[in-house]
C-alpha positions in Angstrom: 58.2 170.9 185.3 58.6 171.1 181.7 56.0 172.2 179.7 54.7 169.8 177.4 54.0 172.4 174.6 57.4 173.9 175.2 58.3 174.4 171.2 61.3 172.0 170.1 64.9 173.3 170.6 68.1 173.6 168.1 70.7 171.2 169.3 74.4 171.7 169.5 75.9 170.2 165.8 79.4 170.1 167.3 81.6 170.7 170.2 85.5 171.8 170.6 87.2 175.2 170.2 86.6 176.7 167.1 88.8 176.1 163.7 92.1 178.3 163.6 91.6 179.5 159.6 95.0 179.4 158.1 97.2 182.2 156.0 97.1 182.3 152.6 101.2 181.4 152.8 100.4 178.4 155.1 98.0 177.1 152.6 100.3 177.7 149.3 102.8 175.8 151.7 100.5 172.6 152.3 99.7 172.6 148.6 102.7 172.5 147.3 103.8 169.4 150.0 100.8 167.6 148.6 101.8 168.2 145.0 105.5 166.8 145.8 103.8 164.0 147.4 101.7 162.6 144.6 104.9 163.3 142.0 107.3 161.6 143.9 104.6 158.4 144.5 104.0 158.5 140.9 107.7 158.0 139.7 108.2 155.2 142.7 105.2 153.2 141.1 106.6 154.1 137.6 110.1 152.5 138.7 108.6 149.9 140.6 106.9 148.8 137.1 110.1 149.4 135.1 112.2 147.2 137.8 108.9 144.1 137.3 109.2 144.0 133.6 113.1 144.0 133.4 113.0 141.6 135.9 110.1 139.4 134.0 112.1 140.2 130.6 115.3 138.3 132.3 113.8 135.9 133.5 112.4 135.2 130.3 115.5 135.1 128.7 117.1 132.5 131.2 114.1 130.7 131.4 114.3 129.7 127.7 117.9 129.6 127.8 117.9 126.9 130.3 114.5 125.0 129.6 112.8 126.8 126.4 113.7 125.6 122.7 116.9 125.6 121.2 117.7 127.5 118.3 119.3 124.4 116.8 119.3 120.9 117.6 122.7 118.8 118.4 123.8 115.5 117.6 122.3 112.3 115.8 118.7 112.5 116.5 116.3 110.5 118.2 114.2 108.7 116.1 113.7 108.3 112.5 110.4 110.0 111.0 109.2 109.6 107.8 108.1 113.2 105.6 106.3 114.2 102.6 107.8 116.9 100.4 104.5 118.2 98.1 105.2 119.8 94.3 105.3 123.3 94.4 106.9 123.1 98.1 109.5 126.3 98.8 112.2 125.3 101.1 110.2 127.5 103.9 107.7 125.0 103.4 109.8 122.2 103.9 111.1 123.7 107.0 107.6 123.9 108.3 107.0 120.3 107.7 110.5 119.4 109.0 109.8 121.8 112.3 106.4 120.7 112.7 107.5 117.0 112.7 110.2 117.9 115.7 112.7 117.2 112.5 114.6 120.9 113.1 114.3 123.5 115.6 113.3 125.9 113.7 112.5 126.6 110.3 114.7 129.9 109.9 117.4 127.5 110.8 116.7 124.9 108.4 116.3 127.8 105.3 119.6 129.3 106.2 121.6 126.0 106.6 119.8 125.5 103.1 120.8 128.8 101.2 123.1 127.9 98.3 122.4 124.0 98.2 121.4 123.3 94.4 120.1 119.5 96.0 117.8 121.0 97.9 116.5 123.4 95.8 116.1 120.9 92.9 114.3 118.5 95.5 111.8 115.9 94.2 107.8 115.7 95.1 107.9 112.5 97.7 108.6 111.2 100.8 111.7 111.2 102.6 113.5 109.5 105.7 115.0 111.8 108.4 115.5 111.8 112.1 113.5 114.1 114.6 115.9 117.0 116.5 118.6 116.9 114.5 120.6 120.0 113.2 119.1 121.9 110.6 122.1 121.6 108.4 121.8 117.6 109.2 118.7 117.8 107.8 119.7 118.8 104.8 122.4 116.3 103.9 119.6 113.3 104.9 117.3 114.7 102.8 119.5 115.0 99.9 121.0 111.6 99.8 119.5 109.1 97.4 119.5 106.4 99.9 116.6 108.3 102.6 114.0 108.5 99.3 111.9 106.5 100.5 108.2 105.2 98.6 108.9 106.3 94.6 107.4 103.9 92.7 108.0 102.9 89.2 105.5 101.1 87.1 106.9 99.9 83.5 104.8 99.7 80.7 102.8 96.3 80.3 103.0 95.2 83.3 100.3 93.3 84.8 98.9 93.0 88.5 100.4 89.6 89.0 104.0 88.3 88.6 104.7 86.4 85.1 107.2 83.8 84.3 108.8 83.2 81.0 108.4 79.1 80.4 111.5 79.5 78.4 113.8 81.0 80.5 111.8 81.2 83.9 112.7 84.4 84.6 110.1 86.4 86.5 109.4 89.6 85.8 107.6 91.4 88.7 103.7 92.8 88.7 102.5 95.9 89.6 101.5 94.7 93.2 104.9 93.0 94.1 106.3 96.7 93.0 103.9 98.2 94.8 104.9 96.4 98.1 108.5 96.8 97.6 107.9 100.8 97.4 106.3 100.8 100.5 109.5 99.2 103.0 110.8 101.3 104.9 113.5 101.2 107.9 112.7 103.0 111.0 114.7 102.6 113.6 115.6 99.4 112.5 112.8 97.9 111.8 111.7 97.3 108.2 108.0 97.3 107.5 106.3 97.0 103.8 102.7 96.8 102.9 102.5 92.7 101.8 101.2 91.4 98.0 98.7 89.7 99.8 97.4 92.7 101.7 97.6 94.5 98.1 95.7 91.7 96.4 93.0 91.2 99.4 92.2 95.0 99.1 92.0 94.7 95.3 89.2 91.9 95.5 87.3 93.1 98.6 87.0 96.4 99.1 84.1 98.3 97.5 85.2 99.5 93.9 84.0 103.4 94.6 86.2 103.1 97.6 89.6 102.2 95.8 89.3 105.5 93.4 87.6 103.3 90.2 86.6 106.2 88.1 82.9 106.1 87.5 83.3 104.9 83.8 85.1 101.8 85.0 82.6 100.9 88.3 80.2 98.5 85.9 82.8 96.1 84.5 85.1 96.0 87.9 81.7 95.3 90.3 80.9 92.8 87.4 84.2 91.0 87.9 83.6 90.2 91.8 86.3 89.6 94.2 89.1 88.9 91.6 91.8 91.1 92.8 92.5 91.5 89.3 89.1 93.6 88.5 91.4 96.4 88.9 93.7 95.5 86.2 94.9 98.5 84.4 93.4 100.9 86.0 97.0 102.0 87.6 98.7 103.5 84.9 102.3 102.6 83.4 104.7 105.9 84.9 106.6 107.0 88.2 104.2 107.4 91.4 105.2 108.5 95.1 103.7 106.2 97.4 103.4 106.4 101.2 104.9 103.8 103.0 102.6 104.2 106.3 99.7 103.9 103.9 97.5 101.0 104.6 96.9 98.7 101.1 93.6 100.2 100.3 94.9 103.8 100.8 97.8 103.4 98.8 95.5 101.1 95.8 93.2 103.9 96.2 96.0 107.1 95.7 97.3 105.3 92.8 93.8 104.3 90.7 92.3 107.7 91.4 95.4 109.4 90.5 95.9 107.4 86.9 92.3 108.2 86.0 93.1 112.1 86.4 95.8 111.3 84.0 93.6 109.1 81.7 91.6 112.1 81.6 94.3 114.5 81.4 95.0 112.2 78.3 91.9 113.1 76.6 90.4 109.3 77.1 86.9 110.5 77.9 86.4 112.4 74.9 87.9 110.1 72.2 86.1 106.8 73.8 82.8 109.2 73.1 84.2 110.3 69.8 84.5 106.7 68.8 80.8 105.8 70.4 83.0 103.7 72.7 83.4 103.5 76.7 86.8 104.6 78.3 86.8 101.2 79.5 87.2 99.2 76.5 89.2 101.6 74.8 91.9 101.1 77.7 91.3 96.6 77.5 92.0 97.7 73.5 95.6 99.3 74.4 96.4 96.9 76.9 96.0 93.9 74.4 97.8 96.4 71.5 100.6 96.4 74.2 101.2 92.9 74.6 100.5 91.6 71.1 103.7 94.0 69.5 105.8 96.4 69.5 105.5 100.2 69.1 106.1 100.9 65.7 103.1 98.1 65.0 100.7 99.3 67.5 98.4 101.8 65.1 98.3 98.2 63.1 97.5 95.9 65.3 94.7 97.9 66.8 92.9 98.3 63.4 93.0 94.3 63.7 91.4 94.2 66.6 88.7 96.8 65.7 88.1 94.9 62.3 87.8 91.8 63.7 85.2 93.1 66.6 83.3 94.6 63.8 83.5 91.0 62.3 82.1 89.8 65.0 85.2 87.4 65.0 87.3 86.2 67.9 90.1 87.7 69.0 91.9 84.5 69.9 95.1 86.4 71.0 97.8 84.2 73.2 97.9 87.1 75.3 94.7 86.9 76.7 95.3 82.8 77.7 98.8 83.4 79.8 97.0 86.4 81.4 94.7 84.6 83.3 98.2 81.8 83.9 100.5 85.0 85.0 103.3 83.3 82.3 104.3 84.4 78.7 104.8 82.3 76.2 104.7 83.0 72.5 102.6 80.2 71.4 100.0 78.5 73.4 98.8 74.8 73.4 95.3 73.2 72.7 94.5 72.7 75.9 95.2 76.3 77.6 92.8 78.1 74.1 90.4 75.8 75.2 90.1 76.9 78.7 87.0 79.3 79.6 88.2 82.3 81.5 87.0 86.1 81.6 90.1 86.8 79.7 90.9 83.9 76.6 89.8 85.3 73.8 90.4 81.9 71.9 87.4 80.9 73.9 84.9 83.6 74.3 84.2 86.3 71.6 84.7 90.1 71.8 87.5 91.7 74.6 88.5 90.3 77.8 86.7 91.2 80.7 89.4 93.3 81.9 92.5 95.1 80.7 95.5 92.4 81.3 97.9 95.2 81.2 98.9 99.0 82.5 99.5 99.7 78.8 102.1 102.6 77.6 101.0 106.2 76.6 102.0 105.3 73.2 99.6 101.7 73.2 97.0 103.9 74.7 97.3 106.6 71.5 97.0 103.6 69.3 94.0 102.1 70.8 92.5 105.9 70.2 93.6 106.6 66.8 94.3 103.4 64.8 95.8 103.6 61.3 93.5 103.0 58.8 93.7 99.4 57.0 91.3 96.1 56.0 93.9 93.8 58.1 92.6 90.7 59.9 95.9 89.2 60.7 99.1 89.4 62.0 102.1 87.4 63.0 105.8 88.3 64.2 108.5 86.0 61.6 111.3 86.8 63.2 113.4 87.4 66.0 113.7 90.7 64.7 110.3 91.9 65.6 108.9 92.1 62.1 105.4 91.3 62.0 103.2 90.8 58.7 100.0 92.1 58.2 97.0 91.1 56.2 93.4 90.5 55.1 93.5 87.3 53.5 93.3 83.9 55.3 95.2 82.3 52.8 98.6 84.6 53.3 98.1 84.5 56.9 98.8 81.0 57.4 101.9 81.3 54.5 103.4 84.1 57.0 103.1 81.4 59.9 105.3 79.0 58.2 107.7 81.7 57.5 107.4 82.4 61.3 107.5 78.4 62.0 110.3 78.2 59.8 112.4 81.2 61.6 111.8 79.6 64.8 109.3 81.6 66.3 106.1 80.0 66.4 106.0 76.3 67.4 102.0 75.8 66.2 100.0 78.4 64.4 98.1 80.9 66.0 
């Protein structure tokens, strides 16, 4: 029987023969096995990584050669695209527009097949038509030829919004909004798409003024003229514009009036107006009404009349301001059309015309700003020639309307 104070014994910790202890040459031995071990697992995962990236680099390579993009496009394209070309553009720019639009496959491809082409380097601000995945040397030639400008837009001096027709001969010459809609056709694909007058005209009358670019020295007299689609009159100026044919009509009505009151200002417009304790506005109805009452080397003169005669508080009563509102020209007017109450006839109400009635030329425009000084009330063209007689007295003005009735060119006095 065990006794049950016995004190607590050491147990056995382990079991088995005891461990052999090795020489000091057996353990150099095992050492150096363990040491050729770990170097030759190192170079087999060291291979084993070399072998996995050549084998991703190849199949790299052939992935891209068989699926991944080309480093030039072939043949005629797919579809035709239409691209802008911005001042100041380098032809690496170009390419990045051309690549970005799917035009070329890359852009180093498009500057190299363009090194040494003057056409290209001489390239105009605009837009252009090309043809997405083309060559890059393809893209060159398209965007060099004449006929793929697409959008340029020429406005000639005096022209007005609406078309006019000479009663004589009834020829029409074409308003800004019919060359506006012309400038916007384009041919993709073959079909041809333009931005209509009518769309030009609706946008003109009904879309707020501050939203078609109206300079804020011009938003009192346009909101004052309503929906007339010509409220905007003048306010796109006479010149050479770029115009984007995928533009809606109040987009592109907008990019032209905002950009002809930067050059208004760029002009100096604001300053003189202020200088001449005038508004921007009027100063621009002035040179639109200089424009279409003569010709250049009588503009300085004929706006003195007009300022004389507003400082006279006398009418205007200009035959340019009646045929504006009846989109015709004739030279002399009848009874019946000075008569007729309009925002424009001058015959009828006094002071300017609610409106320019013209994009008048720089020159007009410098006129209207610096008049030549004079006492001159009247004026009137007596010949076919152009020469047009000036004066102060009533009396000689109606003697230099015979002479102009008598060389054919005025059927009833002015």
């Amino acid at each position: 029987m065990t006794d049950q104070f016995e004190p607590d014994r050491a147990q056995p910790v382990a079991v088995g023969p005891p461990r052999r202890r090795l020489s000091r040459a057996a353990r150099l031995r095992a050492e150096r096995t363990r040491r050729r071990r770990r170097i030759m697992g190192v170079g087999a995962l060291g291979l084993l990584v070399v072998v996995i990236l050549t084998t991703v680099f190849l199949g790299s390579k052939l992935w891209h050669g068989l699926f991944g993009s080309p480093t030039d496009y072939t043949g005629d394209g797919e579809r035709d695209v239409v691209i802008q070309v911005h001042d100041g553009d380098t032809t690496t720019a170009i390419g990045q527009t051309l690549h970005d639009r799917g035009v070329v496959a890359t852009v180093k491809g498009f500057v190299e097949a363009a090194q040494g082409n003057e056409a290209i380097q001489a390239i105009q601000p605009g837009f252009y038509k090309v043809r997405t995945r083309i060559p890059a040397a393809s893209a060159v030639e398209r965007l060099v030829a004449p006929d793929n400008r697409v959008g340029k837009l020429t406005i000639p001096e005096g022209r007005q919004l609406d078309d006019v027709t000479d009663v004589k001969t009834n020829a029409v010459t074409e308003g800004i909004f019919t060359l506006i809609s012309k400038a916007t056709c384009v041919d993709l694909d073959g079909k041809r798409s333009c931005v209509s007058v009518q769309d030009l005209r609706n946008a003109a009358g009904a879309v707020p003024a501050d939203r078609l670019g109206v300079p804020q020295w011009a938003l009192q007299p346009v909101t004052a003229m309503g929906t007339d689609h010509r409220r905007i009159e003048g306010l796109i100026a006479a010149g050479t514009w770029n115009v984007d044919p995928a533009a809606s009509a109040q987009d592109t009505l907008a990019t032209l009036i905002a950009a002809s009151a930067s050059r208004y200002t760029a002009g100096g417009l604001l300053d003189t107006a202020a200088a001449m304790n005038m508004s921007p506005y009027s100063v621009l109805t002035v040179a639109s009404l200089v424009q279409r009452e003569s010709t250049p080397e009588d503009f300085p003169k004929v706006a003195r009349v007009i300022y004389n005669r507003l400082a006279q508080g006398r009418k205007l009563e200009f035959d340019s301001t009646v045929n504006y509102s009846l989109d015709r020209q004739e030279v002399a007017t009848t009874d019946g059309d000075r008569a007729r109450v309009t925002p424009w006839n001058t015959y009828a109400s006094p002071g300017l015309p609610a409106t320019p009635i013209c994009s008048p030329s720089e020159a007009a425009l410098a006129a209207a700003e610096r008049p030549e000084p004079g006492d001159w009330l009247y004026f009137v063209t007596v010949d076919m020639q152009g020469t047009t007689l000036f004066t102060k007295d009533y009396e000689q003005h109606l003697a230099n309307i015979e002479l102009a009735r008598r060389n054919g060119v005025l059927d009833s006095a002015r």
